[in-house]
DSSP file (Angstrom, degrees, kcal/mol; ACC not computed):
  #  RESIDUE AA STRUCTURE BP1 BP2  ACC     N-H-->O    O-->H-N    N-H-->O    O-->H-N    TCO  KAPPA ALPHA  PHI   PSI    X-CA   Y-CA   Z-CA
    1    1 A X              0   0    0      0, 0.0     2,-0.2     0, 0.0    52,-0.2   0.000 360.0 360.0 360.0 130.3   10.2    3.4   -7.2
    2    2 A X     >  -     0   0    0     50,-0.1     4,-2.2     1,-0.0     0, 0.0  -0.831 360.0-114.4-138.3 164.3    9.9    6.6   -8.7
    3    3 A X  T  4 S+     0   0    0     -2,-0.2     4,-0.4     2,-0.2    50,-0.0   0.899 119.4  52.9 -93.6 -34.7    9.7   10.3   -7.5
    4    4 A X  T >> S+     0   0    0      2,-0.2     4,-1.9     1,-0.2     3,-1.0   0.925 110.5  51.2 -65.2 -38.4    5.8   10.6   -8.9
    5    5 A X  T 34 S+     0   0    0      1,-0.3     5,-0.2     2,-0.2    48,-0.2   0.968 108.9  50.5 -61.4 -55.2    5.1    7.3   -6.7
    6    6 A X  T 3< S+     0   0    0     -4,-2.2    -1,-0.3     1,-0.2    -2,-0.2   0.581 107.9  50.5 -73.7   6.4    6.7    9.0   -3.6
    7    7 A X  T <> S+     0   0    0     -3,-1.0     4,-2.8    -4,-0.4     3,-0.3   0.572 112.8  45.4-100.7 -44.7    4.5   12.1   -4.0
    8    8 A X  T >< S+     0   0    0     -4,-1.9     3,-3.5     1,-0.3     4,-0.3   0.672 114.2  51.8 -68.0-106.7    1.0   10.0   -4.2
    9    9 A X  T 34 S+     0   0    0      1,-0.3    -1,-0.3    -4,-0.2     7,-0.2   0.378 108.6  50.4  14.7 -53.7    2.3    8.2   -1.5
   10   10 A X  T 34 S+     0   0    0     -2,-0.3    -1,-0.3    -3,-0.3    -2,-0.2   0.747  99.2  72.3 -57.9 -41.9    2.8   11.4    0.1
   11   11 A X  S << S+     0   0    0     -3,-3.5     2,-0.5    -4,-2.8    -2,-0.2   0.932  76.9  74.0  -9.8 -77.8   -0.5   12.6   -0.5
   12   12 A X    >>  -     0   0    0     -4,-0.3     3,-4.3     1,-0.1     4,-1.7  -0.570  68.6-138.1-104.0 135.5   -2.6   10.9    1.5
   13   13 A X  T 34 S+     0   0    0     -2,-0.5     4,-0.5     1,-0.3    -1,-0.1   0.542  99.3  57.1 -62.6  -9.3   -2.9   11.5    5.2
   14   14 A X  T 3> S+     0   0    0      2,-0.1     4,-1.3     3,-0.1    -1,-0.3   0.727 104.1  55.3-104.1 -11.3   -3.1    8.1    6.5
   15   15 A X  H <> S+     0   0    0     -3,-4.3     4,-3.7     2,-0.2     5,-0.4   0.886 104.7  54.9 -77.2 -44.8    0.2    7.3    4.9
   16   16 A X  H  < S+     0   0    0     -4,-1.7     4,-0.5     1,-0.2    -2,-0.1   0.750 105.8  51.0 -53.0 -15.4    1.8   10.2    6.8
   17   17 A X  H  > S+     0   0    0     -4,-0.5     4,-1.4     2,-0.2    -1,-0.2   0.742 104.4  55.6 -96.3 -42.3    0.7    8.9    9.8
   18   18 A X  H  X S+     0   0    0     -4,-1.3     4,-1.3    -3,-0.4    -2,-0.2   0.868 112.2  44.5   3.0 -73.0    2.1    5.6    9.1
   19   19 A X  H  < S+     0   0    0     -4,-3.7    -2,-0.2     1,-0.2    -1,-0.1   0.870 111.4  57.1 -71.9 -20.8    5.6    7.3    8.5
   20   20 A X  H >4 S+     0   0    0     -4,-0.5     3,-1.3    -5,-0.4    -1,-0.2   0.979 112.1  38.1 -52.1 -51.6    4.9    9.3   11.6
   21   21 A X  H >< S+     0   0    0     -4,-1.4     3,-0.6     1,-0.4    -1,-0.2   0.583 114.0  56.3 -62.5 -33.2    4.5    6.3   13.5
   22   22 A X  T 3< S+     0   0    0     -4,-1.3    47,-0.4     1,-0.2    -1,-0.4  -0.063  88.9  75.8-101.6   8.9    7.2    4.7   11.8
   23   23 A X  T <  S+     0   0    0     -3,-1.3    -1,-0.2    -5,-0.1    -2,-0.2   0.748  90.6  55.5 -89.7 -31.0    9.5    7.3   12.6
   24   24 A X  S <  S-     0   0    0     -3,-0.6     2,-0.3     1,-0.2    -2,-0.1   0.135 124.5 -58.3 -95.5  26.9    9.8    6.1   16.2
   25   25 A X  S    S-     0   0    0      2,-0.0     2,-0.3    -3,-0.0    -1,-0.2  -0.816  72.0 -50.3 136.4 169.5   11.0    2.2   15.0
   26   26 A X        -     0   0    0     -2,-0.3     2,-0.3    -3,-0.1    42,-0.2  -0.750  49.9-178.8-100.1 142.7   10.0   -0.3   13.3
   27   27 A X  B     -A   67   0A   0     40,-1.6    40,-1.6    -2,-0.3     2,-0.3  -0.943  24.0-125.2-138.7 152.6    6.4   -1.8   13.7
   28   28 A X    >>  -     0   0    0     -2,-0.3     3,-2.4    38,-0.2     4,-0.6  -0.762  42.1 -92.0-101.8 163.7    4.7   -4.9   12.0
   29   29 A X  H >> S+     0   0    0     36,-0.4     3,-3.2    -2,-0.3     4,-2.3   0.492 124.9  58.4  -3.5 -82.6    0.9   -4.5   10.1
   30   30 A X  H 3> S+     0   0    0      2,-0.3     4,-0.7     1,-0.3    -1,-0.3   0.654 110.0  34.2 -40.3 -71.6   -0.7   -5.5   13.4
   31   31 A X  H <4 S+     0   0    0     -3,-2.4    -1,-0.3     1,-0.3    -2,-0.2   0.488 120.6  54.0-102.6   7.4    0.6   -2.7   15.7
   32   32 A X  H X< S+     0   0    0     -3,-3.2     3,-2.6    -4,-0.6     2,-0.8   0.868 105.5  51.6 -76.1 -73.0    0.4   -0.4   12.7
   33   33 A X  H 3< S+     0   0    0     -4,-2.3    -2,-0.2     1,-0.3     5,-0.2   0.532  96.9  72.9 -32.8  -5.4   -3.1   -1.3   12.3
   34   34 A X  T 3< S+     0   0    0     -2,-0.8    -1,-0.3    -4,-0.7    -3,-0.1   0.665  89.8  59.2 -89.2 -13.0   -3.8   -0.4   16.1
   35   35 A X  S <  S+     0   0    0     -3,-2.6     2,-0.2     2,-0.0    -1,-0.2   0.876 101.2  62.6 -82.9 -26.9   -3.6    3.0   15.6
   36   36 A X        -     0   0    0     -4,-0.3     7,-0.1     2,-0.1   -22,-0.0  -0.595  68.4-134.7-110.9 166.4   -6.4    3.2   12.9
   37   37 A X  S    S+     0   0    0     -2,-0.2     2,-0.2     2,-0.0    -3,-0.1   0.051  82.8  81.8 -84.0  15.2  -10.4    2.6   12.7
   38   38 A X  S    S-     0   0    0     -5,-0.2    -2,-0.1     1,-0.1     5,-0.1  -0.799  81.1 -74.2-138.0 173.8  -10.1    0.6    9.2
   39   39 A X     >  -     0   0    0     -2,-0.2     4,-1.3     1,-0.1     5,-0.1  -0.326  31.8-109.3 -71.0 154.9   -9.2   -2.9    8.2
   40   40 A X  T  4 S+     0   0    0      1,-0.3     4,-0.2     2,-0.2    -1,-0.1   0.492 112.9  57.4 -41.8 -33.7   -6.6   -4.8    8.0
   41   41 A X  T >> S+     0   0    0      2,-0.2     4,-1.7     3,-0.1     3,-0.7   0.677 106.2  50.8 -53.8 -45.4   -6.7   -4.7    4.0
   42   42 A X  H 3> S+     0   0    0      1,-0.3     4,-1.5     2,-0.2    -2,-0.2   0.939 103.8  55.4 -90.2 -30.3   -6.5   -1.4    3.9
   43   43 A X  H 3< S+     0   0    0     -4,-1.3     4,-0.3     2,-0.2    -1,-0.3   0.666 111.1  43.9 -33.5 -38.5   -3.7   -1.3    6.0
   44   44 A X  H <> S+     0   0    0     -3,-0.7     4,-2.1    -4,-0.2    -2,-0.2   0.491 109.0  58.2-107.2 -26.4   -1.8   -3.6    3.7
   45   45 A X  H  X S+     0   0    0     -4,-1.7     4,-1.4     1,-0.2     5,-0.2   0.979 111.0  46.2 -85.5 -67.4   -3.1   -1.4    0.5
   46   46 A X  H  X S+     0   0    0     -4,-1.5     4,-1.0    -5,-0.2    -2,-0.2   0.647 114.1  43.6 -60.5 -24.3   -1.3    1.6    2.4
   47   47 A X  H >> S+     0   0    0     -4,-0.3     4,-4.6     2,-0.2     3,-0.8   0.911 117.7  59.2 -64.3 -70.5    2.5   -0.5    3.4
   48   48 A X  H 3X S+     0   0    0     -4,-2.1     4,-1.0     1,-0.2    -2,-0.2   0.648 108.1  31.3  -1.1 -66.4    1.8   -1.5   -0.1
   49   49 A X  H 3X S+     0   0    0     -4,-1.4     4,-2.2     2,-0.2     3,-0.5   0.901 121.7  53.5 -82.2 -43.2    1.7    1.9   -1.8
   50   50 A X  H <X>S+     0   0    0     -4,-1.0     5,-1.9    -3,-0.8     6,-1.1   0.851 106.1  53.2 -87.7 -27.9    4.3    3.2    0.6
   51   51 A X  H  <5S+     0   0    0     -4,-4.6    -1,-0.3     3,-0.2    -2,-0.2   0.905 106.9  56.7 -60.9 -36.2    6.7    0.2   -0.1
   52   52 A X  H  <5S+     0   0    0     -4,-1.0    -2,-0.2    -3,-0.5    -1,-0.2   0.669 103.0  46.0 -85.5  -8.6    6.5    1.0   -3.5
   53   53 A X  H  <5S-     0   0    0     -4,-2.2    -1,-0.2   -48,-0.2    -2,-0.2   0.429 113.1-121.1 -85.4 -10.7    7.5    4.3   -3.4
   54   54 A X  T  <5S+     0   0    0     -4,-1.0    -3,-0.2    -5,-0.3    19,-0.2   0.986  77.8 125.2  80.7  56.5   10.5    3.1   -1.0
   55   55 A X  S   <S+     0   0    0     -5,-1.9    15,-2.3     1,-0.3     2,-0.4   0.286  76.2  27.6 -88.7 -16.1    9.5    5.2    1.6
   56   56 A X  E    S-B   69   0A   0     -6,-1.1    -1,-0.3    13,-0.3     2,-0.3  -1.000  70.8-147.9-145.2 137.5    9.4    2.0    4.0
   57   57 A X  E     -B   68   0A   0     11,-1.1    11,-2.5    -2,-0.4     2,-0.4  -0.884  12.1-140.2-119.6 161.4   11.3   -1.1    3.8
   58   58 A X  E     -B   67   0A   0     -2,-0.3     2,-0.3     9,-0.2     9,-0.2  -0.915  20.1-170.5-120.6 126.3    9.9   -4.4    4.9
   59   59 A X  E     -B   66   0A   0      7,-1.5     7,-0.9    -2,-0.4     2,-0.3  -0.748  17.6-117.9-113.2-178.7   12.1   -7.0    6.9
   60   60 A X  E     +B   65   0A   0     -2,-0.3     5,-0.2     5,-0.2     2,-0.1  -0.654  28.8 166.3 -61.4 131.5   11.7  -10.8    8.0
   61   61 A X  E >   -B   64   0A   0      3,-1.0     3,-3.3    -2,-0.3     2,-1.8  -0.508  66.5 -70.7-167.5  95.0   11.7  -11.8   11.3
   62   62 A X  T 3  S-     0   0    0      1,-0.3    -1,-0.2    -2,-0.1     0, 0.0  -0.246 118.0 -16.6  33.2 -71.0   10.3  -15.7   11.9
   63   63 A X  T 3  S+     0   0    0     -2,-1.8    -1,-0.3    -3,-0.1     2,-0.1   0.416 125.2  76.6-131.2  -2.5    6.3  -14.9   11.1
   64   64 A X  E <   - B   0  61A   0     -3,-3.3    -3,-1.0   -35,-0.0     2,-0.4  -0.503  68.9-144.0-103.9-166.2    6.0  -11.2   11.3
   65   65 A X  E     - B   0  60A   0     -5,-0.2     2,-0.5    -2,-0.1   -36,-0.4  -0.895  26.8-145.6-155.2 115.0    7.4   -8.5    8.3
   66   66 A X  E     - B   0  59A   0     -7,-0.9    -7,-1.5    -2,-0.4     2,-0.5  -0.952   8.0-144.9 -86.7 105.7    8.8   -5.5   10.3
   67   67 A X  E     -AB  27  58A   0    -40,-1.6   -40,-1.6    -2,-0.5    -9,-0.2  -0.615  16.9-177.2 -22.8  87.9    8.4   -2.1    8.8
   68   68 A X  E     - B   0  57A   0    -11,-2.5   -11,-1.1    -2,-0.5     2,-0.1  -0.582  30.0-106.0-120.9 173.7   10.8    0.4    9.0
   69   69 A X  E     - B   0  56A   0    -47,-0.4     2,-0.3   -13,-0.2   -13,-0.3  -0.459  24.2-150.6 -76.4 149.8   10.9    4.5    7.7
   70   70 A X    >>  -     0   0    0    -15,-2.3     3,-2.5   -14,-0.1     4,-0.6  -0.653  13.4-172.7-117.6  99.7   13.2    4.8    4.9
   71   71 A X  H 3> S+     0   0    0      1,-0.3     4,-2.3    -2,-0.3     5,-0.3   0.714  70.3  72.8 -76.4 -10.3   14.4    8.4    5.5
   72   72 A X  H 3> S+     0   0    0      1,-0.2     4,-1.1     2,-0.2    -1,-0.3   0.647  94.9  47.2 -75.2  -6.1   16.4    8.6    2.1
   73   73 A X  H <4 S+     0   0    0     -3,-2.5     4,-0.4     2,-0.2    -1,-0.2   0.915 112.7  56.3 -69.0 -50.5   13.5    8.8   -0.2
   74   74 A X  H >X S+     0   0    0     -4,-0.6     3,-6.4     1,-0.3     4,-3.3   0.877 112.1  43.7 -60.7 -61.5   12.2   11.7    2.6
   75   75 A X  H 3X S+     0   0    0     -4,-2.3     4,-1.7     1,-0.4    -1,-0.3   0.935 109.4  49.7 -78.4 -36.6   15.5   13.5    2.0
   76   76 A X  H 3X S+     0   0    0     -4,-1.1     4,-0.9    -5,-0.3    -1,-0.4   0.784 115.0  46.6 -52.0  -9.1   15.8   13.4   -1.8
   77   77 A X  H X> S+     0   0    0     -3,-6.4     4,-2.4    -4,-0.4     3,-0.6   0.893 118.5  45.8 -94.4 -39.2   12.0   14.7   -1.8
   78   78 A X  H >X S+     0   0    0     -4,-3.3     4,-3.9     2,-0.2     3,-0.7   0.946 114.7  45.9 -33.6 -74.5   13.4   17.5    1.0
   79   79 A X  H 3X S+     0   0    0     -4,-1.7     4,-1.4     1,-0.3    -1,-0.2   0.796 112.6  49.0 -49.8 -34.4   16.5   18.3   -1.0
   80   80 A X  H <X S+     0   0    0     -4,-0.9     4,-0.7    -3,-0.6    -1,-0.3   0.751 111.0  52.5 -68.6 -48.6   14.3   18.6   -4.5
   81   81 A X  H <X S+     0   0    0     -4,-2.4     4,-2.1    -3,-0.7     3,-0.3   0.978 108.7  51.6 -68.2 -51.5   11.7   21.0   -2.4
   82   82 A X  H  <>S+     0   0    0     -4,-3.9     5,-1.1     1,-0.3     6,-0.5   0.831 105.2  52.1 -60.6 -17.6   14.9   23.3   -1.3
   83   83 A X  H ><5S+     0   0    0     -4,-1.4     3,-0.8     1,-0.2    -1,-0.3   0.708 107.4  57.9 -98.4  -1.8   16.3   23.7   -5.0
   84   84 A X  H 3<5S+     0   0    0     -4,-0.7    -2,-0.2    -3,-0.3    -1,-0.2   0.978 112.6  36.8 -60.8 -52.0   12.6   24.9   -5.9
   85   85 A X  T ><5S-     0   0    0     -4,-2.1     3,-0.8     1,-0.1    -1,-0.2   0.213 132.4 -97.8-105.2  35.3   12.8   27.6   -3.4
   86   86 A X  T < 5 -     0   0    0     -3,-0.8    -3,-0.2    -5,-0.3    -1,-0.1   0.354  63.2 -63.2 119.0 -48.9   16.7   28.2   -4.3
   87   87 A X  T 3 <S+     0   0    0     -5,-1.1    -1,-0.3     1,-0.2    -4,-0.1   0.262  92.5 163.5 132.4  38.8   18.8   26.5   -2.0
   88   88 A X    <         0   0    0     -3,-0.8    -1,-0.2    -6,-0.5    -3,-0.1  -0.338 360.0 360.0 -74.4 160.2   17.0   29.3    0.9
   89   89 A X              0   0    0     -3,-0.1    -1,-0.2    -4,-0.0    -3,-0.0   0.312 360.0 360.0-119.7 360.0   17.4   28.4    4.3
């Protein structure tokens, strides 16, 4: 995990929507994948990417993998934006 992996990760607008979604709980592939028009691969490419930037951590649970936000990547990229502009509020 690295901070350039958590900005590409950041990027792209179907991972934000992911973390959106993922803001309210943890959800597995499937009831991520209900929200969008694309496959189930591509679903899995996007956990993927967003796992590897540790933005989401993936648990166990008998046959599903729950997905949850991990908000402490969020704030190190937060805190890192405020000492650009300064430490302004």
């Amino acid at each position: 995990m690295g901070f350039n992996d958590t900005m590409k990760a950041l990027s792209d607008p179907t991972r934000r929507e992911i973390l959106d979604l993922l803001k309210k709980g943890s959800m597995t592939a499937g009831e991520i994948g209900e929200n969008f028009d694309m496959t189930g691969a591509t679903i899995s490419h996007h956990l993927s990417q967003l796992k590897k930037s540790g933005l989401i951590t993936e648990s166990r649970e008998k046959n599903f993998i729950h997905y949850s936000l991990n908000a402490s990547v969020l704030e190190e990229v937060l805190l890192w934006i405020n000492n650009l502009q300064g430490g302004k509020k």
